[in-house]
C-alpha positions in Angstrom: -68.3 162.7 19.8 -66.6 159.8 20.3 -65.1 158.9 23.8 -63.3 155.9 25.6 -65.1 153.4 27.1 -64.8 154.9 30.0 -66.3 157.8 29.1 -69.6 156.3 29.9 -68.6 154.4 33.4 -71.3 151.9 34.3 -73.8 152.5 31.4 -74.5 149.6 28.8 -73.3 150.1 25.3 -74.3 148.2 22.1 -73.4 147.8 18.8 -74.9 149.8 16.1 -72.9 149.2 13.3 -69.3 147.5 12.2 -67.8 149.3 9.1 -65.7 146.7 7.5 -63.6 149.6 5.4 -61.8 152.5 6.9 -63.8 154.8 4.5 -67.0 153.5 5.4 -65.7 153.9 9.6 -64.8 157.2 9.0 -68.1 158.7 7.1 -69.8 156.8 10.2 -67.7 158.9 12.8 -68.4 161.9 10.9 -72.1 161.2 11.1 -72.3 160.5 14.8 -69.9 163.2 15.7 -71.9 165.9 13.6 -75.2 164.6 15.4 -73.4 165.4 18.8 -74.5 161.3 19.5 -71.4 160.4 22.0 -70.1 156.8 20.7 -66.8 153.8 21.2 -65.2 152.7 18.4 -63.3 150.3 18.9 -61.5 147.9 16.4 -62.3 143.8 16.3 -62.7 141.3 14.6 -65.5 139.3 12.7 -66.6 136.9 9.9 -67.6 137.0 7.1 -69.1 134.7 4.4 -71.8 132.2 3.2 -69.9 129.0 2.1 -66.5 130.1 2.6 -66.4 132.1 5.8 -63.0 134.2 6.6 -62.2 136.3 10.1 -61.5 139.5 9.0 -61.0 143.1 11.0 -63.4 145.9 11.4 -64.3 149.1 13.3 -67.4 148.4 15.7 -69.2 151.6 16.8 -71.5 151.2 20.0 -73.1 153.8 22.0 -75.4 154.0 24.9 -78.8 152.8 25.6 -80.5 156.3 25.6 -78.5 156.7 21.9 -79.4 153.6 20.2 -82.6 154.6 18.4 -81.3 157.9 17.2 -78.1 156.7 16.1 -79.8 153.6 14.4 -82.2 155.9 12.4 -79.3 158.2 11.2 -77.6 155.3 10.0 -80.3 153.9 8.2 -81.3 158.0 6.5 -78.0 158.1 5.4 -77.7 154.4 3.4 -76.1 152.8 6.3 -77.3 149.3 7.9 -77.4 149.6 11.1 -76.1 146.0 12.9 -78.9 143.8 14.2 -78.8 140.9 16.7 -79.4 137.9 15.1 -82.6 136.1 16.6 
């Protein structure tokens, strides 16, 4: 379901996946909430590009530690990438 951030007090988040089109943010939330996978949305800002790179809005969606894995595989079984850190 998804919550405030307050909802989860002093646990870390982290970022699973930014949906860059409102379409794509809502299928996500759909997906998460009919898993029962508590999760932040929140909206913010990132860029985009290879040569010519451009700042543009998305919706990030984190959840908590405990979530990651399960939230990450049902992203990925449904098409979706889930976000990665880069190394």
């Amino acid at each position: 379901m998804r919550q405030e951030p307050e909802f989860f007090k002093e646990q870390e988040i982290e970022l699973i996946y930014i949906a860059k089109k409102l379409a794509d943010a809502l299928a996500v939330e759909e997906l998460l909430t009919a898993s029962g996978i508590d999760y932040v949305v929140q909206a913010s800002e990132y860029y985009a590009g290879v040569i010519f790179q451009s700042l543009r809005a998305g919706a990030f969606f984190y959840v908590d530690g405990e979530s990651v894995q399960q939230a990450k595989q049902l992203l990925e079984l449904n098409g979706r990438r889930p976000h990665q850190e880069p190394k």
